[in-house]
N, C-alpha and C positions, 0 to 999 in steps of 0.2 A: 682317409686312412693312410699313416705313413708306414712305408715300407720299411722292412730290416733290411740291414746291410748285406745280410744273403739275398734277399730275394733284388736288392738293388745289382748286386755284381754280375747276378742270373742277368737280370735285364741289361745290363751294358752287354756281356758277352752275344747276348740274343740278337743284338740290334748290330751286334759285328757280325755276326756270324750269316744274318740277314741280309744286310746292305751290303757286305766285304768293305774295303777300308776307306775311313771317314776323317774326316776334321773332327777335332774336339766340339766343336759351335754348333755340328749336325749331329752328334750322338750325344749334346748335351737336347738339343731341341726333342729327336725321336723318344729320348727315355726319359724328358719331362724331367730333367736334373740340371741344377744352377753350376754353372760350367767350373764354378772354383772347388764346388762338391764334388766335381766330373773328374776334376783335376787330380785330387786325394785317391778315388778309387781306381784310377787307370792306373797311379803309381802301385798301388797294393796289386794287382794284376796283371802287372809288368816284372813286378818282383817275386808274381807268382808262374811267372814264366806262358800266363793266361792269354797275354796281348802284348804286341811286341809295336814299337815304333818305327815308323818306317818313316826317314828325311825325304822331302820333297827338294827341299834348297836349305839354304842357312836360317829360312827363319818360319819356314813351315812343315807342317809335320802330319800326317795321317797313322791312324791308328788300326793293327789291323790284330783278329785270334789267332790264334797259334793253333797247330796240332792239338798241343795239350789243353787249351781252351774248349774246342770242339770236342775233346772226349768231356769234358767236365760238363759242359750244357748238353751231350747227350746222355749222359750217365746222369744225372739230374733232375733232364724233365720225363726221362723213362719212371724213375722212380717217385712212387707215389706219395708226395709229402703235402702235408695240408698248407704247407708255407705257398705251396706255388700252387695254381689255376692252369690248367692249361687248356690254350685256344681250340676249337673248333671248329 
């Protein structure tokens, strides 16, 4: 079953918001997404002011949510949509 790109952004934000901040190579692994896909959606959510970049050195980088990421995955999985499942 493939995911929509809602419920794919849901899961990147969840797997920040879970682990706090990761390499691209680990939140492509945790959320089962081919890292050049990972790459597309971090930018959309980086522009959504979702997930913010944070430099390591000049040539690495961890990826972490924002305030307003954490309201968007709690406003989200509180509300009851048939797109999302949620764990118990």
């Amino acid at each position: 079953m493939t995911r929509s790109r809602f419920e794919t952004y849901l899961c990147i934000l969840k797997v920040l918001i879970t682990n706090g901040p990761l390499k691209t190579t680990r939140i492509a692994y945790i959320s089962n997404l081919e890292p050049d896909l990972l790459i597309e959606y971090l930018g959309f959510l980086i522009k959504q002011r979702a997930v913010e970049e944070r430099k390591i050195d000049n040539e690495r980088s961890n990826f972490a949510i924002t305030q307003h990421g954490a309201k968007l995955v709690k406003y989200f999985w509180q509300t009851e949509l048939p797109l999302i499942k949620k764990e118990e």
